[in-house]
PDB file as gemmi writes it, atoms N, CA and C in Angstrom:
CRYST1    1.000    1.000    1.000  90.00  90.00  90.00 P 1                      
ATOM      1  N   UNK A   1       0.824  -1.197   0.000  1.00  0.00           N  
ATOM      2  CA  UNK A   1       0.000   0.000   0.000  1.00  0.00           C  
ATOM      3  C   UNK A   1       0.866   1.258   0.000  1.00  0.00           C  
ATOM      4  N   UNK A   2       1.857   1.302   0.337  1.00  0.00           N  
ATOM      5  CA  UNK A   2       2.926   2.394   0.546  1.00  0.00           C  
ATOM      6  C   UNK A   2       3.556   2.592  -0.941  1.00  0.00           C  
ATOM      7  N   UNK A   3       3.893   1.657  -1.821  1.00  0.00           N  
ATOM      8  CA  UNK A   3       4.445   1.835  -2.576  1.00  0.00           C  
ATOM      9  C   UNK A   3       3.121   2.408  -3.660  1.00  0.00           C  
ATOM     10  N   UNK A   4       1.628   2.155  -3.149  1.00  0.00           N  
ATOM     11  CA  UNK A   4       0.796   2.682  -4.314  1.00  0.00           C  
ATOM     12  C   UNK A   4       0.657   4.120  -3.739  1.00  0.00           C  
ATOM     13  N   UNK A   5       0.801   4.943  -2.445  1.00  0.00           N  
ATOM     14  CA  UNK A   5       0.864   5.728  -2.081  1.00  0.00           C  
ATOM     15  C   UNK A   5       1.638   6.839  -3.136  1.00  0.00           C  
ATOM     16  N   UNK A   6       3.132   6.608  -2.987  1.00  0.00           N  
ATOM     17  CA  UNK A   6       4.278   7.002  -3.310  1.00  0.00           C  
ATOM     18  C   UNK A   6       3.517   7.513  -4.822  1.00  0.00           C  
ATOM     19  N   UNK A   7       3.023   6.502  -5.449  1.00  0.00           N  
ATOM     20  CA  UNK A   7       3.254   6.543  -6.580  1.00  0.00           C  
ATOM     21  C   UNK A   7       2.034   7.563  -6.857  1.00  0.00           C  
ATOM     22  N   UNK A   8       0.808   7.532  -6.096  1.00  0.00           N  
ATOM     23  CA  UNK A   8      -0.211   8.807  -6.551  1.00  0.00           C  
ATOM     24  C   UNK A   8       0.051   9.794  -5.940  1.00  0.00           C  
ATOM     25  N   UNK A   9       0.999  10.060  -5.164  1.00  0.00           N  
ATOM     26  CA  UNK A   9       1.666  11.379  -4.693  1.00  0.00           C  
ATOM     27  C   UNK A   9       2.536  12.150  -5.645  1.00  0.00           C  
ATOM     28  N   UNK A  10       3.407  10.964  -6.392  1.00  0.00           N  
ATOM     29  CA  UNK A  10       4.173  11.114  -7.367  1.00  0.00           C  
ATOM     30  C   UNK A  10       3.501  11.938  -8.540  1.00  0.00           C  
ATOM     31  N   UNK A  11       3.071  10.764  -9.215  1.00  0.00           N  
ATOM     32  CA  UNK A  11       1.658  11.577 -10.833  1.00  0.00           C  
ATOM     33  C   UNK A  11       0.774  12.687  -9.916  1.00  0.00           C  
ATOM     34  N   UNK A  12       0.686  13.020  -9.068  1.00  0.00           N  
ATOM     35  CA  UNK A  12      -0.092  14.393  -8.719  1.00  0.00           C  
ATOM     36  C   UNK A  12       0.529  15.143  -8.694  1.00  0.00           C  
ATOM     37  N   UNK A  13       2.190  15.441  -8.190  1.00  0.00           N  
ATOM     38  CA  UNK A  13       3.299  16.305  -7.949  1.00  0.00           C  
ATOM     39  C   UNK A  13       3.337  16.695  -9.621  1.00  0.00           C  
ATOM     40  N   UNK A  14       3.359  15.788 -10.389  1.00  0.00           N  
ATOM     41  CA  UNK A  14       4.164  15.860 -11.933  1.00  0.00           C  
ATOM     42  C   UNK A  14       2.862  16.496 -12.309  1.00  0.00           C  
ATOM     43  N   UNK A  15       2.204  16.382 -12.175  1.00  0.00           N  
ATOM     44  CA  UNK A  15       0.520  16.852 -12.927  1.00  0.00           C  
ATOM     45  C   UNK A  15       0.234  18.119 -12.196  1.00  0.00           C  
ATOM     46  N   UNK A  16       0.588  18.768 -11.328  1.00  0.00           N  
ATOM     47  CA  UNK A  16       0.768  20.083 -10.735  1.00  0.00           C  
ATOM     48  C   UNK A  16       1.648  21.176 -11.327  1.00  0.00           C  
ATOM     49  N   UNK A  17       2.955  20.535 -11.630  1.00  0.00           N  
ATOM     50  CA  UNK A  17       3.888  21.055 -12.222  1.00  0.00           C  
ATOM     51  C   UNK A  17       3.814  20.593 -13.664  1.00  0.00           C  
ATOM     52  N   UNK A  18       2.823  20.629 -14.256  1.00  0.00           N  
ATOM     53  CA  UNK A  18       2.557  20.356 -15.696  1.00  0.00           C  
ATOM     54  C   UNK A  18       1.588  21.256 -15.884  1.00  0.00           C  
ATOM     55  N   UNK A  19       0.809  21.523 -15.178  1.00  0.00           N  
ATOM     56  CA  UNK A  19      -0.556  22.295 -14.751  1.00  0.00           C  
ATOM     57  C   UNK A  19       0.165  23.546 -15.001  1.00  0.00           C  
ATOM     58  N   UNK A  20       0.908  23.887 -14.027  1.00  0.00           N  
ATOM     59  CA  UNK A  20       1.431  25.271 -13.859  1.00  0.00           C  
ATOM     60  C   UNK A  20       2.739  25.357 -14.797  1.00  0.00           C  
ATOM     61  N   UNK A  21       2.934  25.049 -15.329  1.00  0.00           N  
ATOM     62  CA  UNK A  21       3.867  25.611 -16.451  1.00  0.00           C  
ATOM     63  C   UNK A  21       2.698  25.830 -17.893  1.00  0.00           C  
ATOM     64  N   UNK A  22       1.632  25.175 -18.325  1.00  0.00           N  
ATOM     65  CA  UNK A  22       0.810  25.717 -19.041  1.00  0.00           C  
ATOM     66  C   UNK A  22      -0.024  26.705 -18.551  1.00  0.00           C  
ATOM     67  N   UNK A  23      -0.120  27.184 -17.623  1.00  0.00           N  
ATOM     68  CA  UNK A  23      -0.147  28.219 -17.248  1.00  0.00           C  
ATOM     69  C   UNK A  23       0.092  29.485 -17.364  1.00  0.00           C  
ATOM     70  N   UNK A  24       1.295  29.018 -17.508  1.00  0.00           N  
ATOM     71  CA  UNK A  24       2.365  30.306 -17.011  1.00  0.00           C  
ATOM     72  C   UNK A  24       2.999  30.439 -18.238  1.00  0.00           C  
ATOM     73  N   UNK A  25       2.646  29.528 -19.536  1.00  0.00           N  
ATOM     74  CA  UNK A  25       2.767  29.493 -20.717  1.00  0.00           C  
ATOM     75  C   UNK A  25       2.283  29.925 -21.603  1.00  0.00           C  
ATOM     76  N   UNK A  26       0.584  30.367 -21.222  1.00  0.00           N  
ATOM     77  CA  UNK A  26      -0.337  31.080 -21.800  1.00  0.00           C  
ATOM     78  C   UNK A  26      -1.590  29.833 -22.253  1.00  0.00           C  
ATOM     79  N   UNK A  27      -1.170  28.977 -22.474  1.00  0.00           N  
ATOM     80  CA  UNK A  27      -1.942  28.255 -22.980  1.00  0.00           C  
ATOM     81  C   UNK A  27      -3.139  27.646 -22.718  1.00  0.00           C  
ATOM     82  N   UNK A  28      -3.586  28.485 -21.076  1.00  0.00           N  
ATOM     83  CA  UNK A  28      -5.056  28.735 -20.714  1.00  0.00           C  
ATOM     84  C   UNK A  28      -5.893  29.457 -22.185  1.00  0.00           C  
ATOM     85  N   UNK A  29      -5.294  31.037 -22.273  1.00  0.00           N  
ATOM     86  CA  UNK A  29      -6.231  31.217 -23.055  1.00  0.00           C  
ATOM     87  C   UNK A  29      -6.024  31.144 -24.772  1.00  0.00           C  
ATOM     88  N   UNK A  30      -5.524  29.838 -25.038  1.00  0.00           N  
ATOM     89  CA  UNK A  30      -5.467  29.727 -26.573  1.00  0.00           C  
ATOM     90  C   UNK A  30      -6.548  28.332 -26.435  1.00  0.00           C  
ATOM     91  N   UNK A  31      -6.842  27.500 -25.277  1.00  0.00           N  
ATOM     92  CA  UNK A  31      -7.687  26.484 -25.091  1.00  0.00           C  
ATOM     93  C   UNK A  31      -8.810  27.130 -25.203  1.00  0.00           C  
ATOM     94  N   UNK A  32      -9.121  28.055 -23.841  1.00  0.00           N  
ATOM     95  CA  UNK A  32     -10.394  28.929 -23.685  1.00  0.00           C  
ATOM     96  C   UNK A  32     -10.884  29.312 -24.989  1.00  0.00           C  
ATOM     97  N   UNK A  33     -10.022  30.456 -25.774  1.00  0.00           N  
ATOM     98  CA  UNK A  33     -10.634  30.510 -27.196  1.00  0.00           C  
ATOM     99  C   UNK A  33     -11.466  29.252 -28.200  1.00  0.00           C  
ATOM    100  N   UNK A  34     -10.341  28.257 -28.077  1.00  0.00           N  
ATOM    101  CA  UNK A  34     -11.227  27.341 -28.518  1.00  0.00           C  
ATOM    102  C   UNK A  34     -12.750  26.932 -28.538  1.00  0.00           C  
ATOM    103  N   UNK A  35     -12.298  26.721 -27.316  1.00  0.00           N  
ATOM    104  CA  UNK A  35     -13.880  26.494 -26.374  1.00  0.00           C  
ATOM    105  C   UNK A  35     -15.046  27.296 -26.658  1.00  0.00           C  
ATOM    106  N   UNK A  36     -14.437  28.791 -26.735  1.00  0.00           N  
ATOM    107  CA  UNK A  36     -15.700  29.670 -26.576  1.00  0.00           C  
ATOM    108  C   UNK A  36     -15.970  29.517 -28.440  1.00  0.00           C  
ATOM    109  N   UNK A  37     -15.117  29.545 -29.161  1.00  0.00           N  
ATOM    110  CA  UNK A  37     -15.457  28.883 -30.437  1.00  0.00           C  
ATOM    111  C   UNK A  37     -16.510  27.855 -30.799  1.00  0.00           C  
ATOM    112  N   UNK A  38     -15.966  26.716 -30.457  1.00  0.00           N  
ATOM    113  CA  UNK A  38     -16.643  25.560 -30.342  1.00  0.00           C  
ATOM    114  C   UNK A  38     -18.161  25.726 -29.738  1.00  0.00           C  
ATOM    115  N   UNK A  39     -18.393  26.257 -28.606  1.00  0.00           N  
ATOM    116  CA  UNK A  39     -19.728  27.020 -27.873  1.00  0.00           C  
ATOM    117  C   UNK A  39     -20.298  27.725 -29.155  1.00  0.00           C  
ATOM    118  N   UNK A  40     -19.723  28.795 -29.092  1.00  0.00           N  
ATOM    119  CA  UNK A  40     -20.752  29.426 -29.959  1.00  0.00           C  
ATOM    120  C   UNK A  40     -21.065  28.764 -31.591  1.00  0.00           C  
ATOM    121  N   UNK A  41     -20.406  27.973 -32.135  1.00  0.00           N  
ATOM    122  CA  UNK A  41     -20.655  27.248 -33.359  1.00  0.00           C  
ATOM    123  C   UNK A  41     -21.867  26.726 -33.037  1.00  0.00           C  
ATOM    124  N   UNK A  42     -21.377  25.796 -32.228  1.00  0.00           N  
ATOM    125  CA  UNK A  42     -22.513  24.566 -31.616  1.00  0.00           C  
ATOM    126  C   UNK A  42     -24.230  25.585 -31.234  1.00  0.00           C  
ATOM    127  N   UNK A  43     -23.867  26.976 -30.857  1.00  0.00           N  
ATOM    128  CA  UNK A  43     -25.424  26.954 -30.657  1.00  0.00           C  
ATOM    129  C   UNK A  43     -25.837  28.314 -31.676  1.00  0.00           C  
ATOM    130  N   UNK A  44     -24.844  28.126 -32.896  1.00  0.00           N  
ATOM    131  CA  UNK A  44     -25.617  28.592 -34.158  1.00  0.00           C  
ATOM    132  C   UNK A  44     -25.313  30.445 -34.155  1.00  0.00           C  
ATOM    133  N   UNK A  45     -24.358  31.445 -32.830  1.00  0.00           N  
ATOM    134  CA  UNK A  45     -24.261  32.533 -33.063  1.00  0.00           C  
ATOM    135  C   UNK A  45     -22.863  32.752 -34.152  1.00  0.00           C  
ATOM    136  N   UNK A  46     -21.851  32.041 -33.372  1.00  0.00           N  
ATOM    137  CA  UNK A  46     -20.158  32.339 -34.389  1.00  0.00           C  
ATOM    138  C   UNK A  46     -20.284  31.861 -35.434  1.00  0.00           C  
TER     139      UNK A  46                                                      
END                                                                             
């Protein structure tokens, strides 16, 4: 059980610091754009 511990402590540490370098990369809002793209297609205004 310790060693499955380790290991989802581990992939959460790496997935934090993956998190925050797209971040801090900008690449929140080149996704967001997407999105709000995709939204408005889908309900017929963009």
């Amino acid at each position: 059980m310790n060693k499955r511990r380790l290991l989802f402590f581990g992939f959460l540490f790496l997935s934090l610091i993956l998190i925050t370098l797209g971040l801090l990369g900008g690449e929140f809002r080149v996704v967001w754009q997407k999105a709000v793209t995709v939204c408005l297609e889908c309900i017929g205004i963009g």
